[in-house]
C-alpha positions in Angstrom: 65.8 -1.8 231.8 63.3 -0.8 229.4 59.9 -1.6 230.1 57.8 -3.1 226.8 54.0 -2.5 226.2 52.1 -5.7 226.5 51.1 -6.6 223.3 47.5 -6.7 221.3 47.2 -10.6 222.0 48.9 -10.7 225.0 46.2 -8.1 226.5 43.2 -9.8 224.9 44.3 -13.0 226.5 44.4 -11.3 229.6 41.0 -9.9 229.4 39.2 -12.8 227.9 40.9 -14.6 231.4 39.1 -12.5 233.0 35.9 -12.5 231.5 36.4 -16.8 231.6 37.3 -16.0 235.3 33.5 -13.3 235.7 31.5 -15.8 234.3 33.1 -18.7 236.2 32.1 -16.4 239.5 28.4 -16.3 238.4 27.8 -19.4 237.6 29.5 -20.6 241.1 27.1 -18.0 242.5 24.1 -19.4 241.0 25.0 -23.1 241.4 24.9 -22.2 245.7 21.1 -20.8 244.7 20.3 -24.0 242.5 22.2 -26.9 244.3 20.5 -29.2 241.8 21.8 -27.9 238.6 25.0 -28.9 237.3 27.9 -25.6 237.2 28.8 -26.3 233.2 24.8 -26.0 233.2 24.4 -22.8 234.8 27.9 -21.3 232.6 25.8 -22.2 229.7 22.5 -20.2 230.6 25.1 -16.9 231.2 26.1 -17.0 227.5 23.4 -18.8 225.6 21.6 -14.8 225.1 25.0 -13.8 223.7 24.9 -16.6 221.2 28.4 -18.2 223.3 30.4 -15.0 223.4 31.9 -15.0 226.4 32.4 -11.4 226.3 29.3 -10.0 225.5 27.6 -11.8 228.5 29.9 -10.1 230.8 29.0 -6.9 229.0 24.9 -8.2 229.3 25.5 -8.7 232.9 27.1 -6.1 234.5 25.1 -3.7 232.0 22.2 -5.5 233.5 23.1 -4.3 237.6 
């Protein structure tokens, strides 16, 4: 059985998951610390600074800890 390498879009999808999946976690997080405002809400505030990107918030939070 020969084993392929993943390829180029099939490992950006994966990570870009992952990021959706990071950024979902936070806003969760912050959503228990501000009960009254709305999860999509909170998402929104986590990638506004990044102008939407998705993956340069992850990179502005964790660079942030």
């Amino acid at each position: 059985m020969k084993l392929t390498k993943p390829t180029l879009l099939e490992r950006i999808t994966a990570i870009r998951d992952e990021v959706h999946a990071f950024i979902d976690a936070k806003a969760e997080e912050m959503k228990a610390e501000n009960p009254g405002i709305p999860v999509g809400v909170l998402r929104n505030m986590l990638t506004a600074g990044s102008g939407g990107c998705q993956c340069r918030a992850y990179l502005d939070i964790t660079e942030a800890k």
